[in-house]
C-alpha positions in Angstrom: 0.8 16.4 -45.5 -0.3 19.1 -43.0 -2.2 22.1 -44.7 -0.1 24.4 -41.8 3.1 26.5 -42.5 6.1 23.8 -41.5 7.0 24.4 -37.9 10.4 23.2 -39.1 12.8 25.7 -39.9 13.7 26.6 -43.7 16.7 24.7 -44.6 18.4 27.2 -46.3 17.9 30.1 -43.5 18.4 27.9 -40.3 19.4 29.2 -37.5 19.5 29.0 -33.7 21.3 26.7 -31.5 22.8 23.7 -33.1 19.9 21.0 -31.2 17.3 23.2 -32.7 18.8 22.8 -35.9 19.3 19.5 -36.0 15.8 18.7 -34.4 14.3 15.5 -36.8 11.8 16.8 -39.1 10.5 13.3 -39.6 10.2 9.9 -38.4 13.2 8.7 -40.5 15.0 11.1 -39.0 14.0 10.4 -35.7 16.4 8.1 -33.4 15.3 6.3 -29.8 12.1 5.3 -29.0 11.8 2.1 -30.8 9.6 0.6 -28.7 7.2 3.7 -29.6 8.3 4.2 -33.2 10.1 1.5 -34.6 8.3 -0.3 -37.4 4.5 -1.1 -36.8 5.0 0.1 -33.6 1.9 1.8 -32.4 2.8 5.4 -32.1 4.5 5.4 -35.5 1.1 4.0 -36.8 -1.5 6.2 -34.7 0.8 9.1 -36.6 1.5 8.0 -40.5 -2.4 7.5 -40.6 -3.1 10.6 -38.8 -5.5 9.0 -36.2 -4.4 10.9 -33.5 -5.9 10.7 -30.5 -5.2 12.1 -26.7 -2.5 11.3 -25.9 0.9 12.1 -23.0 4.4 12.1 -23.6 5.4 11.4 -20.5 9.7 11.4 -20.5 13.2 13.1 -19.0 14.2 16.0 -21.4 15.8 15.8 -24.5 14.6 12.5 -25.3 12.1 14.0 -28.2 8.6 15.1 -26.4 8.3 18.4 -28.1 9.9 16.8 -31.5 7.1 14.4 -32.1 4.6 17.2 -31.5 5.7 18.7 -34.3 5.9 16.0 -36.5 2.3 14.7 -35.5 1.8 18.5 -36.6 3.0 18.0 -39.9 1.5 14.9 -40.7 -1.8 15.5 -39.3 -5.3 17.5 -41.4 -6.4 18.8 -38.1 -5.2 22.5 -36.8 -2.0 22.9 -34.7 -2.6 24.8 -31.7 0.9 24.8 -29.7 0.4 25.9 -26.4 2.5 26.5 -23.2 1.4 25.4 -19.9 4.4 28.2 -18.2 2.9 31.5 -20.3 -0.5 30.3 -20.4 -3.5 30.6 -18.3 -7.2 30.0 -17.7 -8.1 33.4 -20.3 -5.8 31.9 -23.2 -7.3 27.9 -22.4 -11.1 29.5 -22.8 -9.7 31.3 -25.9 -8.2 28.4 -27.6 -11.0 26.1 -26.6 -13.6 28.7 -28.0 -12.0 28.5 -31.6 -11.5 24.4 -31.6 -15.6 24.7 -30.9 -16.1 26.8 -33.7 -13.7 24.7 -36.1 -15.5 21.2 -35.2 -18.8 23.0 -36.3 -17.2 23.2 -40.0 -15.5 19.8 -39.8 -12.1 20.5 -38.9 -10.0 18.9 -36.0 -7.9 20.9 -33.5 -4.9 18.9 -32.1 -3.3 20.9 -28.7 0.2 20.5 -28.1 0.9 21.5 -24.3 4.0 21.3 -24.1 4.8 20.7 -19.3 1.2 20.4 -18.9 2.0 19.1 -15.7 2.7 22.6 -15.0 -1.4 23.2 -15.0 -3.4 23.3 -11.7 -6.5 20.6 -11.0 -8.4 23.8 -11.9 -6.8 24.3 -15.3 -6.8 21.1 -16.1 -10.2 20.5 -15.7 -10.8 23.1 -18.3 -9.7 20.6 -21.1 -12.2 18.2 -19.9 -15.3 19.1 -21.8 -13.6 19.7 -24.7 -12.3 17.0 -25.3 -14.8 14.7 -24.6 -16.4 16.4 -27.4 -14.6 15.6 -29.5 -13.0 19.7 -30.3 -9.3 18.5 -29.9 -7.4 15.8 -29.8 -4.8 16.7 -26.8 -1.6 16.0 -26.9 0.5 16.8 -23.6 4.4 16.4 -23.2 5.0 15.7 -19.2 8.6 15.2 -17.7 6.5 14.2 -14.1 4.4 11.0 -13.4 1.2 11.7 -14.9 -0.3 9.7 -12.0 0.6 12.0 -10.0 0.3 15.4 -11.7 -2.3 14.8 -13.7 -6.6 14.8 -12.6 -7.6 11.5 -13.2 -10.5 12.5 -15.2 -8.3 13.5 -17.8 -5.8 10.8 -17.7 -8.3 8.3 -18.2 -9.3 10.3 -21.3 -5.5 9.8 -22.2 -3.0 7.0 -24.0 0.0 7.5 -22.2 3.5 6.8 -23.9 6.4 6.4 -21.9 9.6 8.1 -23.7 12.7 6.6 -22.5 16.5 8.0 -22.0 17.9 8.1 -25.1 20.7 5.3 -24.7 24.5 6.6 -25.2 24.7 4.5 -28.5 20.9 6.8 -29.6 23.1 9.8 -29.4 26.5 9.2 -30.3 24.2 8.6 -34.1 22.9 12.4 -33.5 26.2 13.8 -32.8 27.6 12.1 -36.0 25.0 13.6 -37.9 25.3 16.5 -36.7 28.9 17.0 -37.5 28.2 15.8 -41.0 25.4 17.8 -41.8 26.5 21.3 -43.9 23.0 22.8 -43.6 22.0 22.6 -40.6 24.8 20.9 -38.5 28.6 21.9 -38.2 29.8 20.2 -41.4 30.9 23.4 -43.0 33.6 23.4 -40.5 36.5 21.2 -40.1 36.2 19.3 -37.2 38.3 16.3 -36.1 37.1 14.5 -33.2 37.3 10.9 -32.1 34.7 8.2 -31.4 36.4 7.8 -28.0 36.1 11.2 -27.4 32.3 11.3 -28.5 31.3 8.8 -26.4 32.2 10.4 -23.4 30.0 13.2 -24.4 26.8 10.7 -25.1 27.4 9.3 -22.0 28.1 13.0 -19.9 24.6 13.8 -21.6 22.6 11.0 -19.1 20.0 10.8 -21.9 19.2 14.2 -23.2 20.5 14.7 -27.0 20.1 18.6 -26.1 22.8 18.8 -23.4 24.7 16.3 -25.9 24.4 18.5 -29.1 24.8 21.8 -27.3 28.2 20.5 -25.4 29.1 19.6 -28.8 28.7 22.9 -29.9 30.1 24.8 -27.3 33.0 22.5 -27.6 33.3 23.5 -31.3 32.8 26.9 -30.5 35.2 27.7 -27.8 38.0 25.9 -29.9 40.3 28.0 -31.9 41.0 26.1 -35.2 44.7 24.7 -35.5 47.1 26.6 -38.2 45.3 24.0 -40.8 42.3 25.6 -40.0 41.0 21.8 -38.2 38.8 21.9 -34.8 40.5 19.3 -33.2 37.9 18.1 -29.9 40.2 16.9 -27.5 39.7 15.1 -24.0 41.6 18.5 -22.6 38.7 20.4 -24.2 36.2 18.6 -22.9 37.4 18.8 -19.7 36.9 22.7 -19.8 33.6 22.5 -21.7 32.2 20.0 -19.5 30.5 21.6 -16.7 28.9 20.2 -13.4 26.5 16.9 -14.2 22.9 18.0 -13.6 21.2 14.2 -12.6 17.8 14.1 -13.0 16.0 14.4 -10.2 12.7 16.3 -8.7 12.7 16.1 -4.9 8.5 15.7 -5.1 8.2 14.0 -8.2 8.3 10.1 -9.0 12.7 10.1 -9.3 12.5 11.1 -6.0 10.7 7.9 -4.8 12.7 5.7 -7.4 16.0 6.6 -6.1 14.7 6.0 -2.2 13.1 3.0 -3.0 16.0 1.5 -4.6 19.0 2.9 -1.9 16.1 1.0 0.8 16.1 -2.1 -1.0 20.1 -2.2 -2.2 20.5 -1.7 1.8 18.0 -4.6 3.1 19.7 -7.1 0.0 23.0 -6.4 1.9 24.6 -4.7 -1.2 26.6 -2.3 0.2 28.4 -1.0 -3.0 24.8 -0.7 -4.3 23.5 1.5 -1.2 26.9 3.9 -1.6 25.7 4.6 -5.0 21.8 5.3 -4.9 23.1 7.2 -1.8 25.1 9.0 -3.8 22.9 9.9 -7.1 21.1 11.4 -4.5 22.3 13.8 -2.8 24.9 15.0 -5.6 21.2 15.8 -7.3 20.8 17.5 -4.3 18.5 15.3 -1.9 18.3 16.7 1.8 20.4 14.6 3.3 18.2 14.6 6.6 15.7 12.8 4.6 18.2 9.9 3.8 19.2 9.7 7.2 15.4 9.6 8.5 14.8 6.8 6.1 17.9 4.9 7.5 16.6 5.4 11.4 13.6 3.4 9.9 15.9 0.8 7.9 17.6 -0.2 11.5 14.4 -1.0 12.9 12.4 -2.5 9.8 15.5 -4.4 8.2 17.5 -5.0 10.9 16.6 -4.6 14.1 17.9 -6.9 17.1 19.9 -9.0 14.7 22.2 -5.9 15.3 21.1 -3.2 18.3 24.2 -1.2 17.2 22.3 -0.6 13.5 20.0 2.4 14.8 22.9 4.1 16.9 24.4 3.7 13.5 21.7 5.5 11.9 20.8 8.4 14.4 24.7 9.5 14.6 24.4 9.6 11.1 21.1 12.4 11.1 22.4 14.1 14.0 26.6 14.5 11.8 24.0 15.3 8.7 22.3 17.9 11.1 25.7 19.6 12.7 28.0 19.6 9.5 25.7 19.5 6.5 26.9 18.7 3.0 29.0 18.1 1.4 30.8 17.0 4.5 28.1 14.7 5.7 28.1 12.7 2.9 31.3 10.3 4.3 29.1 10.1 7.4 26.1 8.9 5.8 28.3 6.4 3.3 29.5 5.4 7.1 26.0 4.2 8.1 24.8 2.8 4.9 27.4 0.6 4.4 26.9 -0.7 8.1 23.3 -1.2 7.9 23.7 -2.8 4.5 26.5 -5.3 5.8 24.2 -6.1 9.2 22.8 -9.1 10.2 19.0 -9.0 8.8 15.8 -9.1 10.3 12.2 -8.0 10.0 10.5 -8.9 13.2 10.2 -6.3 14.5 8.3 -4.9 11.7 6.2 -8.1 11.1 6.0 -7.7 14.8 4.5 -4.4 14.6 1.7 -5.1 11.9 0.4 -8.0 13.2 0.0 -5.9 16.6 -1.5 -2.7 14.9 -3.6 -5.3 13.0 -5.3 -6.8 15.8 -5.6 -3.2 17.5 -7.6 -1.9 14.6 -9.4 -5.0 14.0 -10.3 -6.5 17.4 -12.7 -5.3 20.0 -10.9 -3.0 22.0 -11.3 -4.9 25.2 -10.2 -3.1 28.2 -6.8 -3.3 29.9 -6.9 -5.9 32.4 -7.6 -5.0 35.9 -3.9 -6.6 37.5 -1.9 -4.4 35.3 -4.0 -0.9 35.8 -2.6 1.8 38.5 -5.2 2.8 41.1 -3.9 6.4 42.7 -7.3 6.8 44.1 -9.1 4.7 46.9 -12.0 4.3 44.2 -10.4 2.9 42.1 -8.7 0.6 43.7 -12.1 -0.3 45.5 -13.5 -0.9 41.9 -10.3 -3.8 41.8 -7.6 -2.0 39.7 -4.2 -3.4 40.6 -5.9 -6.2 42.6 -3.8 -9.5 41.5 -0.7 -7.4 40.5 2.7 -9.3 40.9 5.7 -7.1 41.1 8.7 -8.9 38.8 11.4 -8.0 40.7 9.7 -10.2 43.5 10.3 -13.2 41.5 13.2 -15.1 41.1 14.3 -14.3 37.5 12.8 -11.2 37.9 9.5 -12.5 35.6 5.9 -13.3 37.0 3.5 -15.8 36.0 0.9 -12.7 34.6 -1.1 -12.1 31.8 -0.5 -8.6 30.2 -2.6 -9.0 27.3 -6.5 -8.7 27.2 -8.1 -12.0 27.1 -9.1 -11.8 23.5 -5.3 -12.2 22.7 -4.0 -14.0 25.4 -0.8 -16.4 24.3 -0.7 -13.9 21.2 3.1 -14.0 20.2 3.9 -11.0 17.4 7.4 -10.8 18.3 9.0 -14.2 16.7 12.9 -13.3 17.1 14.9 -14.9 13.6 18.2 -17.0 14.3 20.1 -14.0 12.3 22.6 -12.1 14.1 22.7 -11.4 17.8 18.9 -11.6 17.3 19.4 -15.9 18.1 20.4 -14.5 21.7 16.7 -12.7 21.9 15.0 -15.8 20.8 17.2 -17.8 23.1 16.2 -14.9 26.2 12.5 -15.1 24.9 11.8 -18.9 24.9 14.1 -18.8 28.6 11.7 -16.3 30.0 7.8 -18.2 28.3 9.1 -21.2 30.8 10.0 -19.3 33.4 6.9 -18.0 33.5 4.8 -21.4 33.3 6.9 -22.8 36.4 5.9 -20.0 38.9 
């Protein structure tokens, strides 16, 4: 047992809103994160044997970061130092890291809780460094962002990383249970009559978090005036008033916002058009720029799709330029218009495949010069030094094509473009293999 002060609150004085209250004080009391803290699981073990080390909790709220913090902080010999990374700054690091320096001299740990330490700078961050490859604390840092991305590598590396998961609808309809059970710290002291049904719905409304579950619950409760038998009854009509506008996770720079593109782009190329309305959707009711979506789907025509359907980027530019006039919400039909069109088009990469296997070769190759048949010559020198000399003209031809090379002679009879038999792309290849014959009769 800790030799601190409990950070838990005094059973018999509790206070404070109801998902403070009914915070775990323990790792029976805990629920979720089995695959973290379920038996013999290594996180449960790193912490009943108080062999701490650094370590992230990287997760969405409400799924039990700041929790476990302070049940490691119970558990563990070593000094609690609980710091924020919004009220804190390089003056109050030096400070802290000053008197973890001092402790180690005289044997005693310091474990640092930083509770959004993705909120540090580089420059901040890099003040933990030293100290803890020393050996003065143990750091232990609770991160709703990517650490990859937020965090310096130096001390990342230094670092286990857990990954805290959504707390699944089943996880909290136990916590909202106990809660309404519980006389001490929870709402059993009242009568409250409430369905399973009808808690459900509030696990699920919570996409996760047990705090936006437990306080719903309790502003439910709250704003409820008890029947003449002096019961709460939680209705589905109550809910309705309690519930107020989903927040969906979602950080426009962080790592939810490259899930959520990633998997509208790849719903859309696997032709899944009910998938594509939905990503599409789950981002911009988080509130996603909905240029951005329609840039990405100017791209999709061309990488996905291509000539298998020419129609696909008209598509997709009407939809930026309605996203650009109207705005939301009312652009959202426009861009569920081109999303489901692209995702139901004919598909085809060659053009992209087409692409890289060009840019390839121009980074790669020796940058020969452009042929001397195919250059303009607008002054009598140059076309003294031969540029233009050999040019023929297409529209002489019959067929309107020339017997010419137009690539330097390190590629010559390169082919990138290879057209796919999908779509009104077969007419292309059809037109392409029509025209490399033409070409070798002249």
């Amino acid at each position: 047992m800790s030799n601190q002060t409990s950070l838990f609150h005094d059973e018999e004085k509790i206070s404070g809103p109801l998902a403070d209250r009914m915070r775990p004080r323990n790792l029976d009391e805990f629920v979720g994160q089995e695959h973290l803290l379920g038996e013999n699981k290594i996180l449960r073990k790193l912490i009943e044997s108080d062999n701490i080390t650094s370590m992230i909790l990287w997760g969405p709220p409400g799924v039990g970061k700041t929790t476990l913090a302070k049940i490691i902080a119970e558990r563990t010999n070593a000094k609690f130092e609980n710091f924020s990374a919004v009220l804190s700054g390089i003056k109050e690091i030096r400070d802290v890291m000053r008197q973890a320096e001092k402790r180690r001299l005289y044997g005693q740990r310091t474990l640092l809780f930083i509770d959004e330490i993705h909120r540090f700078n580089k420059s901040q961050q890099d003040a933990f460094l030293p100290y803890v490859e020393k050996g003065d604390i143990i750091l232990v840092g609770a991160t709703t962002e990517n650490p990859s991305f937020e965090l310096n590598s130096a001390l990342l590396s230094r670092s286990k990383v857990f990954v805290l998961k959504p707390l699944k609808p089943d996880d909290i309809l136990v916590l909202l249970k106990k809660a309404i059970g519980d006389e001490k710290r929870g709402l059993g002291s009242m009568k409250i009559h409430v369905t399973d049904e009808t808690l459900e719905k509030v696990a699920v409304y919570a996409n996760g978090d047990a705090r936006v579950a437990l306080n719903t619950l309790e502003l439910a409760v709250l704003s409820t005036n008890p029947s003449p038998d002096g019961v709460i009854r939680i209705t589905d009509e109550v809910l309705k008033e309690t519930f107020q506008r989903k927040t969906l996770i979602y950080d426009k720079k962080g790592e939810e916002h490259y899930n959520l593109i990633s998997a509208f782009h790849k719903s859309v190329r696997n032709s899944d058009s009910d998938a594509a309305i939905y990503w599409l959707a789950r981002m911009l009711e988080a509130g996603e720029d909905p240029l951005y979506i329609a840039r990405r789907m100017i791209r999709i025509a061309s990488e996905d799709i291509g000539l298998a359907d020419p129609k696909a980027i008209e598509q997709a530019v009407a939809a930026f330029q309605a996203a650009h006039f109207v705005g939301m919400p009312e652009c959202s039909t426009s861009l569920a218009q081109a999303a489901v069109y692209l995702a139901l088009a004919p598909k085809s990469n060659a053009l992209y495949t087409a692409y890289l296997e060009a840019k390839e070769d121009a980074l790669q190759t020796i940058a020969e010069p452009v042929p001397l048949h195919i250059r303009n010559a607008p002054t009598k020198l140059m076309e003294e030094l031969g540029y233009g000399k050999g040019y023929k003209y297409a529209h002489d031809f019959e067929n309107k094509v020339a017997a010419m090379q137009c690539l330097p002679d390190n590629l010559s009879g390169k082919e990138y473009y290879r057209p796919t038999a999908s779509g009104e792309e077969q007419l292309f290849s059809q037109r392409k293999k029509q025209l490399k014959l033409m070409q070798t009769d002249k």
